[in-house]
N, C-alpha and C positions, 0 to 999 in steps of 0.2 A: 492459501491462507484464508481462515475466516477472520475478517475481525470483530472482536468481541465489543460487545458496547460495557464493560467492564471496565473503568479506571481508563477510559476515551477523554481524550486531551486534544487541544486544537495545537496546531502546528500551524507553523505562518506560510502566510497566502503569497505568492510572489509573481510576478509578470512573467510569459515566456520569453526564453531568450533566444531559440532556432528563430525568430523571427517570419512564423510561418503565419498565415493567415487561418481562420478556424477550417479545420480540414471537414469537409462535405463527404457522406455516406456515396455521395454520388463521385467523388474524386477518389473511391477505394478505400476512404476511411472508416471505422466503423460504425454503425446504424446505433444512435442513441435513441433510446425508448423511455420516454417516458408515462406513459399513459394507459402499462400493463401490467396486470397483476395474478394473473390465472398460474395453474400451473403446468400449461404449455411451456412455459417461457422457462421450465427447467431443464434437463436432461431425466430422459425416461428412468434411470438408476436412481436417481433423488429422491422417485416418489414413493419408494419403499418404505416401508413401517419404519426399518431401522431410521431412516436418514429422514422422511416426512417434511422435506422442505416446502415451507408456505410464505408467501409473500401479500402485503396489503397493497392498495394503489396508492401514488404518491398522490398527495394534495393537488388539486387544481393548482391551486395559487403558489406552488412550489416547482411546477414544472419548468416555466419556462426561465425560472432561475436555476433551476436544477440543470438544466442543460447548458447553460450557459458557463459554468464550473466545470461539466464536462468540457467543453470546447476547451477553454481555454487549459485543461490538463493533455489534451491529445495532441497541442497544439506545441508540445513540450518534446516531439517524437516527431522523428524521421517518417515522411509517409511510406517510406516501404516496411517499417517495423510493423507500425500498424496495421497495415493491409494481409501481413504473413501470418498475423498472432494473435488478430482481434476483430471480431465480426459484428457481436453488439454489445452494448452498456446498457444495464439496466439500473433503471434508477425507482425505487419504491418505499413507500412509508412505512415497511415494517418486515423484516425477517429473521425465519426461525429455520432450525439446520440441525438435527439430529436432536430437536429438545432445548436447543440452546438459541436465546434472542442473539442476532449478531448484528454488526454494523458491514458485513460487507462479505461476497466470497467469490469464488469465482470456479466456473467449468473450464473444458477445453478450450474454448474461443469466444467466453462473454464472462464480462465482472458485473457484479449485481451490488446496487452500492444503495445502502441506506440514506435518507434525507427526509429530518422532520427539523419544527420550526425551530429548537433551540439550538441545532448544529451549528457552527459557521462555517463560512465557504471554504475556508482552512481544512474543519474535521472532513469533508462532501471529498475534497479533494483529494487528500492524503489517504484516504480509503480505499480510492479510484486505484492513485498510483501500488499503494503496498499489496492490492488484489494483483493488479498486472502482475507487478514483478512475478508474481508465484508463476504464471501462465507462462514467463519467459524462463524462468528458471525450470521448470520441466520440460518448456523446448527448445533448451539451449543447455544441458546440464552440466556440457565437459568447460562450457565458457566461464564456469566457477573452479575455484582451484579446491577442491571440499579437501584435501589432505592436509593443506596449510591453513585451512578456517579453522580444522580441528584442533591443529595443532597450538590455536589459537587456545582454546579452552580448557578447564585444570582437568591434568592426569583422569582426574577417576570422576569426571562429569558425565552423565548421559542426559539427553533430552529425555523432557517427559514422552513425548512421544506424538503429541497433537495440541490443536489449540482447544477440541473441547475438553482434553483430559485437563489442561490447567485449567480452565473454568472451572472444573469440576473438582478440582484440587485450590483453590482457590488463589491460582498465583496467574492471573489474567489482569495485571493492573498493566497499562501502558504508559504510564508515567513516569518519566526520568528517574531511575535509582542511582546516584552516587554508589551506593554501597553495591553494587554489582557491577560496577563499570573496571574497575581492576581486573575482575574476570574474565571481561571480556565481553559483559553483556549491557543493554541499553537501559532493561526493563526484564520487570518478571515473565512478563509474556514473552520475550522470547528466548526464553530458556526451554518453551513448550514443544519445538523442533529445530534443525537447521534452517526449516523454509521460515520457519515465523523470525530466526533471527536473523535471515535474511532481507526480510519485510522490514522489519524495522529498521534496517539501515536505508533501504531503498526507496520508503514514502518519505523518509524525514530528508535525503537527497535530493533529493527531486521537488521538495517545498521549502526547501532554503534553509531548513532550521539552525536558528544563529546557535542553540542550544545542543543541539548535535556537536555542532565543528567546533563551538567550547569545548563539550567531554570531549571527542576525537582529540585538541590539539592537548589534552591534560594528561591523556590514560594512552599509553602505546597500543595496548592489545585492541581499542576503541579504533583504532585509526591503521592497524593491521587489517583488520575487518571491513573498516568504509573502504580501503586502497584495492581490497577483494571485491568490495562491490564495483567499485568504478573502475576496474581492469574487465570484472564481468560484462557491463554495459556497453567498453570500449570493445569490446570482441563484437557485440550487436553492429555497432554504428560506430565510426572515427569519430564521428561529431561528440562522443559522450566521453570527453576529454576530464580531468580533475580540476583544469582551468574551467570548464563550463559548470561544471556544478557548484564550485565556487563564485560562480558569477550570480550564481539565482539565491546568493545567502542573505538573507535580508533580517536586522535587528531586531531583537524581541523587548517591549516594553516590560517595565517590571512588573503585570500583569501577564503578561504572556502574548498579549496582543502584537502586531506587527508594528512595527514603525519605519521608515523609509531608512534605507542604507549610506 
C-alpha cells in the first residue's frame, strides 16, 4: 500500500490492549529511525527514474514524538509477528513514490510513514498499521480467503489496479463513503486494488475506529470483509481474536476526534 495524502482523515488514537511494554529494537523488534532521510534507506529498485522515490528528514522537534506513536503501535503485535515481518520504521517529513506525494509505503521488511505538524498521532498511526498490513498480506497470502473477498464484490468490478493509478484517476479520497459501502467498499481508495482494500479494513481495526464497526455493523458485505480481515490476522497470531479488536474500539466525537469509550 502506499498511502496517499489525498482525502487523509484522522482515525482514533486508542491504547494497546496485548498489554506489552514498548518493544525494544534490542528485544528483536523492529529498529525505528527517525533521523534519516537519504536514499539509502530505500531499496536499490526504488531509485530508478520510473519509481524515483525521495524522502525529506523528519523535523527535530517531531522525532521523539514520532517515535513515540511508533512504540505504542508495535506494542499492539505479538513480538514474534514483528521480529518475522518487520526490520525498520521509517519515519520522515516528506515522501514521493513514482511522482506521487504519499503519506506512507512500505518495502519487503520496512514501512516508511510520513509525520508533519498538522497530522495527529491518530493519522502517524494508522499509516503505520495499513503499510504493515500490505508486508503481511504478501507474506502470508493463503491467510486471506481472496475467493470469498471476491466474491464479496459486484459481478463485473475490477480494481483499478494501484493506488497511484486512482490518484491519478482521481478516486484516492479516504474518507468514509456511505454510498460505496453496500458494495462492499470503505472509500474510493480502496477500490484502487485488493491490497488497498485490504488496508482499509486493517489500519481502521487496529485503531479502534468507532466509525468502521458502525458501517461494518449496518452494511453485511462491510462486515464479510472485516470477519476476512480478522480470520486473516487470527491465522498470524490466536491472540488476534474479533473480541480483541473489538476491545481497542474507542467513540468518535462529532468532530471526529477520540473520546473515551
Amino acid at each position: 500500500m502506499k498511502t496517499m495524502l489525498v482525502g487523509l482523515v484522522a482515525v482514533v488514537t486508542v491504547t494497546h490492549a496485548l498489554g506489552q511494554a514498548p518493544i525494544s529494537h534490542h528485544d528483536g523488534g523492529p529498529e525505528v529511525v527517525v533521523d534519516r532521510a537519504a536514499s539509502d534507506i530505500f531499496p536499490e529498485s526504488w531509485l530508478t527514474e520510473k519509481v524515483s522515490a525521495k524522502a525529506e528528514p523528519l523535523a527535530q522537534e517531531l522525532q521523539t514524538p514520532g517515535r513515540a506513536i511508533v512504540d505504542k503501535a508495535l506494542a499492539k503485535y505479538p513480538l514474534p509477528v514483528l521480529t518475522k515481518n518487520l526490520k525498520k520504521v521509517y519515519l520522515v517529513g516528506n515522501l514521493i513514490y513514482s511522482g506521487v506525494p504519499t503519506g506512507g509505503t512500505n518495502s519487503r521488511s520496512a514501512v516508511y510513514v510520513v509525520s508533519k505538524p498538522k497530522y495527529s498521532e491518530a493519522q502517524i498511526e494508522g499509516i503505520f498499521h495499513a503499510e504493515f498490513s500490505s508486508i503481511l498480506l504478501r507474506n502470508f497470502p493463503n491467510n486471506l480467503d481472496r475467493e470469498a473477498w471476491q466474491k464479496v464484490n459486484p459481478p463485473t468490478f475490477t480494481y483499478l489496479g494501484s493506488g497511484v493509478k486512482a490518484v491519478k484517476a482521481k478516486l484516492a479520497s479516504q474518507r468514509l463513503n456511505g454510498a460505496l459501502h453496500e458494495d462492499g467498499f470503505l472509500h474510493s481508495y480502496s477500490q484502487a486494488s485488493l491490497e488497498e482494500d485490504f488496508n482499509s479494513f486493517a489500519g481502521r481495526l487496529f485503531m479502534g475506529s468507532d466509525a468502521l464497526w458502525d458501517a461494518v455493523e449496518k452494511y453485511p458485505k462491510l462486515m464479510t470483509k472485516a470477519d476476512l480481515v480478522i480470520a486473516f490476522y487470527g491465522n498470524l497470531d490466536a491472540s488476534f481474536t474479533k473480541e480483541y479488536f473489538l476491545s481497542l474500539r474507542q467513540k468518535e466525537s462529532p468532530d471526529g476526534s477520540q473520546r473515551p469509550g
